[in-house]
C-alpha positions as CSV (number, residue, x, y, z in Angstrom):
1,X,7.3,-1.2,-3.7
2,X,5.6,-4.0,-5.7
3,X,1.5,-4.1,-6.0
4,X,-0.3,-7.4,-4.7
5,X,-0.4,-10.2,-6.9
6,X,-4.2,-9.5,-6.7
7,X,-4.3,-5.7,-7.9
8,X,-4.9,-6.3,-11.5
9,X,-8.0,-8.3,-10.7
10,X,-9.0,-5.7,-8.7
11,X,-8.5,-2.7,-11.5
12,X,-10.0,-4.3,-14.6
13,X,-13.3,-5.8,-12.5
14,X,-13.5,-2.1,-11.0
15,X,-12.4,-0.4,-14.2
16,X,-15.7,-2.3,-15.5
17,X,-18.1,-2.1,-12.6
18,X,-17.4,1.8,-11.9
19,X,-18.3,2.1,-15.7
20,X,-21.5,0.0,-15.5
21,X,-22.7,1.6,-12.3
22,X,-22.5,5.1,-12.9
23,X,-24.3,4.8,-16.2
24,X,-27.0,3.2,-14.0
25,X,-26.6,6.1,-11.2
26,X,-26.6,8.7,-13.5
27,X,-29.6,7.5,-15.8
28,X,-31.9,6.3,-12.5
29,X,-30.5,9.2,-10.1
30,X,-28.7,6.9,-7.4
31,X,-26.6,9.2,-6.3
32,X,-25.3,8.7,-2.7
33,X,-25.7,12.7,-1.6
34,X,-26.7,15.7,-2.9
35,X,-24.2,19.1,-3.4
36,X,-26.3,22.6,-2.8
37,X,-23.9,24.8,-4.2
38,X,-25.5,28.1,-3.6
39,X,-25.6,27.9,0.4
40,X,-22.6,25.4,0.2
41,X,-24.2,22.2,1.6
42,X,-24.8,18.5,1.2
43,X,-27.7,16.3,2.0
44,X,-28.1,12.8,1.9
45,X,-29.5,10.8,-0.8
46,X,-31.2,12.7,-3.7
47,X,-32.6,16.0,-2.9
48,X,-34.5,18.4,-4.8
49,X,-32.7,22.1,-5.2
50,X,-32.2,24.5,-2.7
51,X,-31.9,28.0,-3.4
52,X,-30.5,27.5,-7.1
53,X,-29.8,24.1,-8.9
54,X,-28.8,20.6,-6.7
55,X,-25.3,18.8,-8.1
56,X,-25.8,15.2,-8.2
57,X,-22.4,14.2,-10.4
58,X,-20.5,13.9,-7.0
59,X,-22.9,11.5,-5.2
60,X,-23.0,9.0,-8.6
61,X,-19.1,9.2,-8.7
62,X,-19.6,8.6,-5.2
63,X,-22.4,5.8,-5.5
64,X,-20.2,4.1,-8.6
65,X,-16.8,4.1,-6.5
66,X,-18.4,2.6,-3.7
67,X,-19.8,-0.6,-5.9
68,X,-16.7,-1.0,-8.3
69,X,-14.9,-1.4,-4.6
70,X,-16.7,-4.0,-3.6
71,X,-17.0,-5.8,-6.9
72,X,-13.2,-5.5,-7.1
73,X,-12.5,-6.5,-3.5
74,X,-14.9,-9.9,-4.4
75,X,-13.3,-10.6,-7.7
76,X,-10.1,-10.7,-5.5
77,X,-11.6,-14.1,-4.0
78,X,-12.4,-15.9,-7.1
79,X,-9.8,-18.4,-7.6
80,X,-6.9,-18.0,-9.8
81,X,-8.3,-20.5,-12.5
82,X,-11.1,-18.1,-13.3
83,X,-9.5,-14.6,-13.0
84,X,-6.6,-15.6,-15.4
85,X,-9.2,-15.9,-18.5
86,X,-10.2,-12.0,-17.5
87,X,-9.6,-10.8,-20.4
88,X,-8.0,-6.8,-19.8
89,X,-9.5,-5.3,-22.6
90,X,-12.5,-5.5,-21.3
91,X,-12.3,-2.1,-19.3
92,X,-11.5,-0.5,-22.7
93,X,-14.6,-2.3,-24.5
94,X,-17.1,-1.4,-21.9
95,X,-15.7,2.2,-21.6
96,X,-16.5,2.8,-24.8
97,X,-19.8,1.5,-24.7
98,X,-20.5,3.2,-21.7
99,X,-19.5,7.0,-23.7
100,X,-21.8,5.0,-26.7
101,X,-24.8,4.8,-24.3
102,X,-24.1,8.4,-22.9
103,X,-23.9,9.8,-26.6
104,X,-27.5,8.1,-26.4
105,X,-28.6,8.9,-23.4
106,X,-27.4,12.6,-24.0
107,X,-28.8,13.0,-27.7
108,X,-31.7,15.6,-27.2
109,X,-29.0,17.9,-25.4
110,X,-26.8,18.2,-28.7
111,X,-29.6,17.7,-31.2
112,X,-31.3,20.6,-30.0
């Protein structure tokens, strides 16, 4: 089975965008729902802990999939002129700057 002409479009611009919006998720708490994991339940939106600590990591993997889909799904309309200048590497360059500006945003953790 061959991919569509389309999917590497679609996997660097969501490569980047899922990188861009969960740093943005996790540092502004977007996350799409909340995981209770002491009476096993989700809630909506961001919620404050029930009955031991809340889990947000699966709503901002949540909230980031979501966007990189749609940014990836547009990207797919752009004409060919303009998506053959995407450069690949960018999914690599803005990984690492996104673990850079979690090294940053994490610093009081390990400097403890």
């Amino acid at each position: 089975m061959k991919p569509p002409r389309r999917f590497p479009v679609f996997a660097i611009v969501f490569g980047i965008a899922f990188a861009v919006v969960y740093v943005i998720a996790v540092e502004k708490n977007y996350a799409l729902f909340t995981y209770h994991p002491a009476v096993n339940a989700f809630g909506a939106g961001v919620q404050e802990a029930k009955d031991g600590p809340a889990m947000y990591w699966y709503g901002w993997l949540a909230t980031a999939g979501i966007a990189a889909s749609v940014a990836g799904a547009l990207a797919c309309f752009l004409p060919e002129s303009l998506t053959r200048r995407l450069w690949p590497g960018w999914a690599w360059v803005i990984a690492v700057a996104v673990m850079a500006a979690f090294a940053w945003i994490l610093r009081n953790f390990f400097l403890r």
